[in-house]
N, C-alpha and C positions, 0 to 999 in steps of 0.2 A: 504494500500500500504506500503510496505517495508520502512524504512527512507534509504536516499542517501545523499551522500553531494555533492554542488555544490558550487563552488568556496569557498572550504573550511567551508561554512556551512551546517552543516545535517539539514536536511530538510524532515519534513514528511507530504503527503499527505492523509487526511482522506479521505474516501469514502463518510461523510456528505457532503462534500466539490463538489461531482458530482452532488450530488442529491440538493445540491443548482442551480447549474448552470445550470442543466436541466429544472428544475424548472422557474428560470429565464428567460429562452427564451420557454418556453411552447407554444408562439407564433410560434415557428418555426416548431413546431412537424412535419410537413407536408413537411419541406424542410431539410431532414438529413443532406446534408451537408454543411446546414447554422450554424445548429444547432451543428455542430460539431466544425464549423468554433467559433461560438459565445462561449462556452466552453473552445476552446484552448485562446481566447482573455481573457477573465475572470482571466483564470489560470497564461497565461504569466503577467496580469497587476496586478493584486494578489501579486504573484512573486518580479515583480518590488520593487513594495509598499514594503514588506514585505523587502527587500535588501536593501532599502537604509535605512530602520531601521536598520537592520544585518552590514551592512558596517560600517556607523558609531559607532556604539557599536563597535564595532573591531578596530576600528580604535582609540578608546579610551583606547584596552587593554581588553575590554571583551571579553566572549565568549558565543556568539549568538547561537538560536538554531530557526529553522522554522519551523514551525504548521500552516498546512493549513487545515479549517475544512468548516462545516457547518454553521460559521457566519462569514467567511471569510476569515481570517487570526492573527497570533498571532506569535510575535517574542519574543523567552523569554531569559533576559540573567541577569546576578546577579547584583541588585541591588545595590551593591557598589563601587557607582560610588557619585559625586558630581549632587546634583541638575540643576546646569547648564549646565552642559553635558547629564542631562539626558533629560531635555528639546529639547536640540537639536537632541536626537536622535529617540526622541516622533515626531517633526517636519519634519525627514528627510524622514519621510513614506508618507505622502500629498505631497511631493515638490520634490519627484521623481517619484510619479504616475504625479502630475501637468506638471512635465518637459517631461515625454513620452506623455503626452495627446499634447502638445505644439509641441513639436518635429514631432507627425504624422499628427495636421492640418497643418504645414508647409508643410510635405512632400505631401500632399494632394493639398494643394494651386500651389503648383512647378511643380509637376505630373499630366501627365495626364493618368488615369489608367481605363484601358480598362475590365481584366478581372472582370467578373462580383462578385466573390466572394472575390477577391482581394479589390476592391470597399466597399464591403461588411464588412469588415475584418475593414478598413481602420475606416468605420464612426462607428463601435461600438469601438473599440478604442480609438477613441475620446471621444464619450460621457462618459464609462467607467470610464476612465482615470480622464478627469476633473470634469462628473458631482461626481463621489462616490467622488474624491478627495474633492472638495468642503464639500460638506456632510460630508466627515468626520471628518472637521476642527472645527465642529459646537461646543461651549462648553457644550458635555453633555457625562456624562460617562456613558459607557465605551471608546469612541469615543478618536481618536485620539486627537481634539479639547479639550474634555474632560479633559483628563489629561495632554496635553500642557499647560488649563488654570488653573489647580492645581498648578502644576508647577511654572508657570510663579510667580502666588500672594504668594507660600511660597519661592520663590527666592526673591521675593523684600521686602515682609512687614514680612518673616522669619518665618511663625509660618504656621500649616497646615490649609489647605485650602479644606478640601476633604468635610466638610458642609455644604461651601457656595458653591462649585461647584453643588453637589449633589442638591440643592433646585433649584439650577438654572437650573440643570437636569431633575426635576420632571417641573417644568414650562414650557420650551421648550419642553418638552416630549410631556408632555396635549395640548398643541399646533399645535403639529405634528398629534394628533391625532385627533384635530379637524379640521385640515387642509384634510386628508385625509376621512374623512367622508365628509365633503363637497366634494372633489373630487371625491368622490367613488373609491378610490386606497385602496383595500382589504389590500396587500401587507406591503402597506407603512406602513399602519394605525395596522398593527400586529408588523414591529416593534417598530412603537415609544412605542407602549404600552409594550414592554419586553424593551426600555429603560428606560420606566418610573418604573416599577417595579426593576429594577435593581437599579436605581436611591433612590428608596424608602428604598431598603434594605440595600444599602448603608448608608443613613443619620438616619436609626433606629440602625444600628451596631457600628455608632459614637456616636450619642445620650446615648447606652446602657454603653460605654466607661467613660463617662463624671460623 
């Protein structure tokens, strides 16, 4: 897809980025326009996420740019910035998906909503919204969590952080994948293992540094 800008961000849509989302509700094959319904949710709560990273970067002076692919989203803007601001702008991507996931079980609690794909719309929205939100605050990299908790320990103890994140990455990774074998979640259990291997690659390209 073309890049566009929207509210002064360019912004570009991968076509991996459908083919995840189709993916994602594979359950719906049978009902097109759930399954259309569930895609435009994904995209707008993507979006979100991705914006209020874009926002605040901007809001600091940067200049943001948006990448929406196949593993979800990616807000890229230059680096030269202060640790503590970039902290905040690693956290303002969870805590604006967290605030629309918040926002629509309210309007959900208040409303009584009749149509049926309206309904629809409403409760993946939520899960969407707060469960990916939660999940991504988890400290493992690549993950939003991830590098908020880099962040965080070379803002306070000063010195980089990205080795002990990274093991702490490869541990929770093996975790997730043991978690999803016992559940039988095919899905889950393919990513944590491309987090654990990114994890791995990471803390071999520090190691190689040292």
């Amino acid at each position: 897809m073309r890049p566009f800008s929207l509210f002064g961000v360019p912004v570009r849509i991968e076509f991996s980025f459908l083919l995840l989302a189709v993916f994602l509700g594979f359950d719906l094959a049978s009902r097109p326009d759930r399954l259309l319904v569930w895609c435009l949710v994904v995209l707008f709560s993507v979006l979100v996420h991705e914006f209020g990273h874009a926002m605040t970067a901007r809001r600091f002076g940067l200049s943001p740019a948006i990448l929406i692919h196949g593993m979800g989203g990616t807000t890229q803007f230059s680096s030269d910035t202060t640790i503590g601001r970039h902290l905040l702008i690693t956290l303002a991507g969870p805590f604006a998906g967290l605030s629309l996931g918040v926002a629509v079980l309210l309007l959900r609690s208040t409303l009584k909503i009749e149509h049926e794909l309206i309904r629809f719309a409403v409760e993946r929205a939520i899960w969407v919204n707060l469960g990916w939100s939660v999940f991504n605050l988890l400290p493992i990299l690549p993950l939003d969590g991830g590098q908020a908790t880099r962040q965080f320990i070379a803002l306070v103890f000063r010195r980089d952080a990205t080795s002990v994140v990274s093991v702490l990455g490869v541990l929770l990774s093996g975790g997730l994948i043991l978690l999803a074998v016992f559940a039988r979640q095919i899905f889950m259990g393919l990513v944590a293992l491309n987090f654990l291997i990114h994890n791995v690659r990471v803390l071999r390209a520090q190691r190689a540094q040292q």
